[in-house]
VOZA-680884 format. One record per residue (C-alpha): x, y, z; residue in one letter. Coordinates in steps of 0.2 Angstrom, whole numbers, plus 5000, padded with zeros to 4 digits. Example, Ala and Ser with C-alpha at 12.3 -4.5 7.8 and 13.67 -1.06 7.14 Angstrom:
<nodes>
506249785039A 506849955036S 
</nodes>
This chain:
<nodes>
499850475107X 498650435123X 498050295124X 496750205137X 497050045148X 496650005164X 498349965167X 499650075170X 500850135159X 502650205158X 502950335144X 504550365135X 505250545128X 506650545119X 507850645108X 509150675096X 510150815096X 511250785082X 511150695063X 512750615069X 511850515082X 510750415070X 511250225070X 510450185055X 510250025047X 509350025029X 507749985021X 508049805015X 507649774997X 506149754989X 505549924998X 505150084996X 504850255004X 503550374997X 502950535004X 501250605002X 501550754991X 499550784992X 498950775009X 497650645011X 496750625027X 495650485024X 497750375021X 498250445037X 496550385047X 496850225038X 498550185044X 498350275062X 496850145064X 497849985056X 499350025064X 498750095081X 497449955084X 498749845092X 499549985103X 497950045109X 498050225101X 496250295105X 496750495101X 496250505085X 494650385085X 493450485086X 494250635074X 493050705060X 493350705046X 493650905049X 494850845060X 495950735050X 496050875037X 496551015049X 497850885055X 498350835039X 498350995028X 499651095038X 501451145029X 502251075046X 501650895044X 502450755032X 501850595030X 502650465022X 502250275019X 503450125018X 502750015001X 503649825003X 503449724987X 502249854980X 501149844994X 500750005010X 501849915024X 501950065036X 501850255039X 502550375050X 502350575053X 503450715055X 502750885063X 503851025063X 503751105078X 505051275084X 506751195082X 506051025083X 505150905072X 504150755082X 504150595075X 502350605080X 501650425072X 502650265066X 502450095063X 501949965054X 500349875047X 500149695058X 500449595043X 502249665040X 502749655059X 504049555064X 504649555046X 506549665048X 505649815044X 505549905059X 507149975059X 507750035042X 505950125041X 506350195060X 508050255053X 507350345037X 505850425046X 507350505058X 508450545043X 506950645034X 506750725051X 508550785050X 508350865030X 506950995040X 508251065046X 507951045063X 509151065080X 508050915088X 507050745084X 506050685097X 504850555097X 503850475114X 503350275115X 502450195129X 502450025137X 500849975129X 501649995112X 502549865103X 503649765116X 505449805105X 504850015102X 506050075115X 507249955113X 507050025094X 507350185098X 508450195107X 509650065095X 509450195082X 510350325093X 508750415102X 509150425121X 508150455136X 507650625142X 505950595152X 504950465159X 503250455166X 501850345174X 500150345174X 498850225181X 
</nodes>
């Protein structure tokens, strides 16, 4: 994700190499996760907007409609949403890339932050990764994201394997 501050920023990329290295904690009840079985660009702009418009995601903005649907419409993307009491409560993508699937979006709508959600739909999103039979789950965060991302992360068994700055 890039995003645009005129602060600077530290990026995180990290990995797991190995099913086994997942922490997981569950969904807590009253959830569900559903995938998009029929890709549907306009849901994905709505929860990259919602989502992102804390975390200061910009990529996407100014993506066409076009755009979305190229994104969207590929075999090697997965998009799944996290319904709590009924209602969308989050999202998160999976690309499949050679011998890795990214973890390319995640998170949760603002009214459902803060809420114990963050990391049962962090440990699912990393356990569909692993049923793509993938060597490798990867996933990059930033300091401008949500101030318990990394901390996240990395409590669900993802570790370190570059860090960047930028100002």
């Amino acid at each position: 994700m890039n995003v645009q501050t005129d602060e600077s920023e530290t990026i995180w990329y990290l990995e797991m190499l190995h099913p086994e290295e997942l922490c997981a904690k569950a969904l807590p009840p009253k959830t569900q996760l559903i995938r998009q079985e029929i890709p549907l660009p306009t849901m994905n702009r709505f929860f990259y907007n919602e989502v992102g418009m804390l975390w200061h995601w910009t990529d996407r903005l100014s993506w066409s409609e076009e755009q979305w649907r190229n994104w969207v419409e590929r075999e090697a993307l997965q998009t799944w949403m996290l319904l709590f009491q009924g209602t969308p409560a989050g999202y998160f993508e999976l690309e499949a890339q050679d011998k890795a699937v990214e973890l390319s979006f995640f998170g949760l709508l603002p009214p459902f932050l803060d809420k114990g959600l963050g990391g049962g739909l962090l440990s699912a999103a990393v356990g569909k990764a692993w049923e793509m039979e993938t060597k490798r789950v990867w996933v990059h965060t930033c300091s401008l994201d949500h101030p318990y991302a990394l901390k996240n992360y990395q409590a669900r068994g993802f570790q370190i394997y570059r860090e960047t700055r930028t100002s």
